[in-house]
C-alpha positions in Angstrom: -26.9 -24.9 18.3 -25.4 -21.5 17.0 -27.2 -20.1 14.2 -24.4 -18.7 11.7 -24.7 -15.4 10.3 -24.2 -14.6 6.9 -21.8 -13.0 5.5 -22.8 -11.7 2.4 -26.8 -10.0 2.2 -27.8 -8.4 -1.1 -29.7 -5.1 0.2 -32.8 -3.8 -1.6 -33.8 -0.3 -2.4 -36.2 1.3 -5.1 -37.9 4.1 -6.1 -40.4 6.0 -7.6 -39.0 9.1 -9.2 -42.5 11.5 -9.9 -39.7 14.3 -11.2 -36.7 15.1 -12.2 -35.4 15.8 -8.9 -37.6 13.5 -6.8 -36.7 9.8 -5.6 -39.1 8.5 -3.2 -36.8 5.9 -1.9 -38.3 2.4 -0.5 -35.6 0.1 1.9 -37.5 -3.0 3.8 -40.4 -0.9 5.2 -39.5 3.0 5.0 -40.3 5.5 2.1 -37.7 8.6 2.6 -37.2 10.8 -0.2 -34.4 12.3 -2.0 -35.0 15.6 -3.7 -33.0 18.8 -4.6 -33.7 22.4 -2.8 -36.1 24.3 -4.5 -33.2 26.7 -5.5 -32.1 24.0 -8.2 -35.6 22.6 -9.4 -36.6 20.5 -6.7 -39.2 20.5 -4.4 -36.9 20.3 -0.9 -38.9 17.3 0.1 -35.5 15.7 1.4 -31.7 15.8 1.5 -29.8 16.1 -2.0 -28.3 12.7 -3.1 -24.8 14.5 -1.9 -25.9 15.0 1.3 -27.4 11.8 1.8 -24.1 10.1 1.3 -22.9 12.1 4.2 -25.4 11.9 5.9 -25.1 8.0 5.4 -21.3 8.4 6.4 -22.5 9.8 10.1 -24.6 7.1 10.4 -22.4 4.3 9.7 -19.8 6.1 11.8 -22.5 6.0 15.1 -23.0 2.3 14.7 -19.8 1.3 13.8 -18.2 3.4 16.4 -20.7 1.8 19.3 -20.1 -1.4 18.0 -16.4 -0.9 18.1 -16.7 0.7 21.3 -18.9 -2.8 22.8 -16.5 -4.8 21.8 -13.2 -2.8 23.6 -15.8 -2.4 26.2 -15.0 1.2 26.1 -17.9 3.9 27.3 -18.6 6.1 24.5 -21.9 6.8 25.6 -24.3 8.8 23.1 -22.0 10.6 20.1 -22.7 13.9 18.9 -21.8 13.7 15.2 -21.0 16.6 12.5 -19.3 16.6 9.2 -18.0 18.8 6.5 -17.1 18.3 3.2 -15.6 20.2 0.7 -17.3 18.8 -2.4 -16.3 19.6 -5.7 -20.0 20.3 -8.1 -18.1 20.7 -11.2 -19.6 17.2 -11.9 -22.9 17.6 -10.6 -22.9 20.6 -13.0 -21.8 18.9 -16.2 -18.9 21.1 -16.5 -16.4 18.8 -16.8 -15.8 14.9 -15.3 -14.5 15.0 -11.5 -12.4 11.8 -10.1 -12.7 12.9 -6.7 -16.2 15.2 -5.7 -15.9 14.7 -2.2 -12.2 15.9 -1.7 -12.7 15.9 2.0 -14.3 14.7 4.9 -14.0 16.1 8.4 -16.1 14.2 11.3 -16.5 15.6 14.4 -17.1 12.7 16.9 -18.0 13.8 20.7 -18.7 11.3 23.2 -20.8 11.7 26.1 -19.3 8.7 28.0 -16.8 7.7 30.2 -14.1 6.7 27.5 -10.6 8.6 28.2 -8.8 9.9 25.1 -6.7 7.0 24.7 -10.0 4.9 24.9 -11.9 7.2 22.1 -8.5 6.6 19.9 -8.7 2.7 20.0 -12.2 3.1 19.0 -11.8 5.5 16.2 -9.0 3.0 14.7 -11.4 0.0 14.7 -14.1 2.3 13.2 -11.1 3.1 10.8 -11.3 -0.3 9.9 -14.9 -1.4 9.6 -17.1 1.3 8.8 -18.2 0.4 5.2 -19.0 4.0 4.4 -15.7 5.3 5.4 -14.2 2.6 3.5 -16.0 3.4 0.1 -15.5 7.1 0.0 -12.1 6.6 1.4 -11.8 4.0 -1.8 -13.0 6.9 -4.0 -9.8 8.9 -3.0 -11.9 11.1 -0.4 -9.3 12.8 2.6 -11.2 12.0 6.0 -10.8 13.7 9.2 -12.1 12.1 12.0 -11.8 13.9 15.4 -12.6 12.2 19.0 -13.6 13.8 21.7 -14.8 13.9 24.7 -17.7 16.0 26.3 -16.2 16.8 30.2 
């Protein structure tokens, strides 16, 4: 008999914040933390909580993209993933409310396999479509980018 996955999970983080720039993060049974550069206060023990978003967003993107990939039994092989984003700190700095602080999103996406340019589009669509990360900042009003390639 089939075991039937569910389809909602409630995910669990939580932290211990020892300053005012520190989060020592727990999720199941890692401890990462989240600090700002030394430059603004912190300690640089970690990435920013900005950059862990997109940081979060390549992430999502790699497993998405080879799940996507699995199921169009395209070869992607391994991705080389890099973003930019043109992020607006006028709300990190209190100077005035921002609707949309990460204006824009470009992801580079280079695939080391097999997959043909058509292939890598088909892919990037589905990813388009299920990647949970693209979907909230793209929910949020952020402009992504995504650009497939592949590594000859």
């Amino acid at each position: 008999m089939a075991i039937k996955m569910k389809t909602e999970v409630k995910l669990r983080a939580k932290a211990d914040c020892p300053s005012h720039s520190r989060a020592d993060i727990s999720i199941r049974d890692l401890v990462f933390a989240i600090d700002e550069p030394t430059e603004r206060g912190g300690t640089n023990a970690g990435p920013t909580p900005t950059d862990t978003a997109l940081a979060a967003l390549i992430g999502c993107t790699n497993v998405i993209g080879h799940k996507c990939a699995q199921k169009l039994g395209v070869d992607i092989g391994h991705l080389e993933i890099s973003a930019t984003c043109d992020f607006d700190r006028r709300g990190v700095t209190l100077e005035e409310e921002i609707d949309v602080p990460f204006r824009r999103v470009e992801l580079q996406i280079r695939s080391h396999g097999s997959a043909s340019d058509s292939a890598l589009q088909l892919v990037a669509a589905e990813v388009r479509k299920y990647c949970p990360l693209s979907k909230l900042f793209g929910a949020a009003g952020t402009d992504i980018t995504e650009i497939w390639q592949s590594v000859d």
